[in-house]
C-alpha positions in Angstrom: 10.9 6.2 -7.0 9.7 3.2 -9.0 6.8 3.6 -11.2 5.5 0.1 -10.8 2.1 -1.2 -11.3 0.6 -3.1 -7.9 -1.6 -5.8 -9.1 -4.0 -6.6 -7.7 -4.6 -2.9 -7.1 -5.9 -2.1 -3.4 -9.2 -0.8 -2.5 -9.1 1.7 1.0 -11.4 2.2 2.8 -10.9 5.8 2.5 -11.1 6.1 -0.8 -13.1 3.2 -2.1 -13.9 4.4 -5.7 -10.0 5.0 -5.9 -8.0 1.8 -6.1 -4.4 1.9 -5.7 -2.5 1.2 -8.6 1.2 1.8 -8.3 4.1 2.2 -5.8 4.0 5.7 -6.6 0.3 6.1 -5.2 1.3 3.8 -2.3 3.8 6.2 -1.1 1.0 9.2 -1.4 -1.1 7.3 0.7 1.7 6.2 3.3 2.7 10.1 3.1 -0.6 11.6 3.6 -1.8 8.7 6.4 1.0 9.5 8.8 1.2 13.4 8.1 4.3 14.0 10.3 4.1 11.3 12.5 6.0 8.6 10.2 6.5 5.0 12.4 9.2 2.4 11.5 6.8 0.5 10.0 5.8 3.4 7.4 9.1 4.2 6.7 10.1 1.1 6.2 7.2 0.6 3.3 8.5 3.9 1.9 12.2 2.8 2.2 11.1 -0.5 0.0 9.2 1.4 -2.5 11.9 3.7 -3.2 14.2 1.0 -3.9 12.4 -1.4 -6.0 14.6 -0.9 -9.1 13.6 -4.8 -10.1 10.2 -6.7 -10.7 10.7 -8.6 -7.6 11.2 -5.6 -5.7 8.5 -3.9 -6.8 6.2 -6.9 -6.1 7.7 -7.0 -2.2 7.3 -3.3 -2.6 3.6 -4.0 -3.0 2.9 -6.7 -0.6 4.2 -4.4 3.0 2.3 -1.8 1.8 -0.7 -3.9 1.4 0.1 -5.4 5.0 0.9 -1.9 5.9 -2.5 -0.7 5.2 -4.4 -3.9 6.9 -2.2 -3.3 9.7 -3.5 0.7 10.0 -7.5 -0.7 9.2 -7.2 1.2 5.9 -7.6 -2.4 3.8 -11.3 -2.2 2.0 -12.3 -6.1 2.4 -15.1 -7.3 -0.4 -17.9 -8.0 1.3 -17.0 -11.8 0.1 -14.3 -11.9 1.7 -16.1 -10.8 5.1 -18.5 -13.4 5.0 -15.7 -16.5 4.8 -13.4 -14.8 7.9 
């Protein structure tokens, strides 16, 4: 699995304090979410961040699991960022 750094690093709402950093901990999360239950979607995310062997990879990688997590209401939105939507 590729050990890349996801920058900016994503805040969940489930673990505020802990920020996401890497593909690595993206796939955790993705793997500990869905429990048994993976969707296409998921293992889709997973499929990507298993494969990115290249910088642009990685940063694709990065992106579907930050959609991923939107998508599942797990995204921690700054309070800034509430008050313009």
């Amino acid at each position: 699995m590729a050990e890349h750094a996801i920058h900016p690093p994503i805040h969940l709402v489930t673990h505020p304090d802990e920020p996401v950093r890497s593909l690595e901990a993206a796939a955790k999360v993705i793997r500990r979410h869905a429990g048994d239950q993976l969707d296409r979607k998921a293992e889709h995310v997973l499929n990507q961040i298993k494969n990115a062997a290249t910088l642009e990879q990685a940063e694709a990688a990065g992106k579907a699991f930050r959609a991923w997590a939107e998508a599942e209401g797990l995204l921690l939105v700054p309070p800034e960022d509430r008050k313009r939507a």
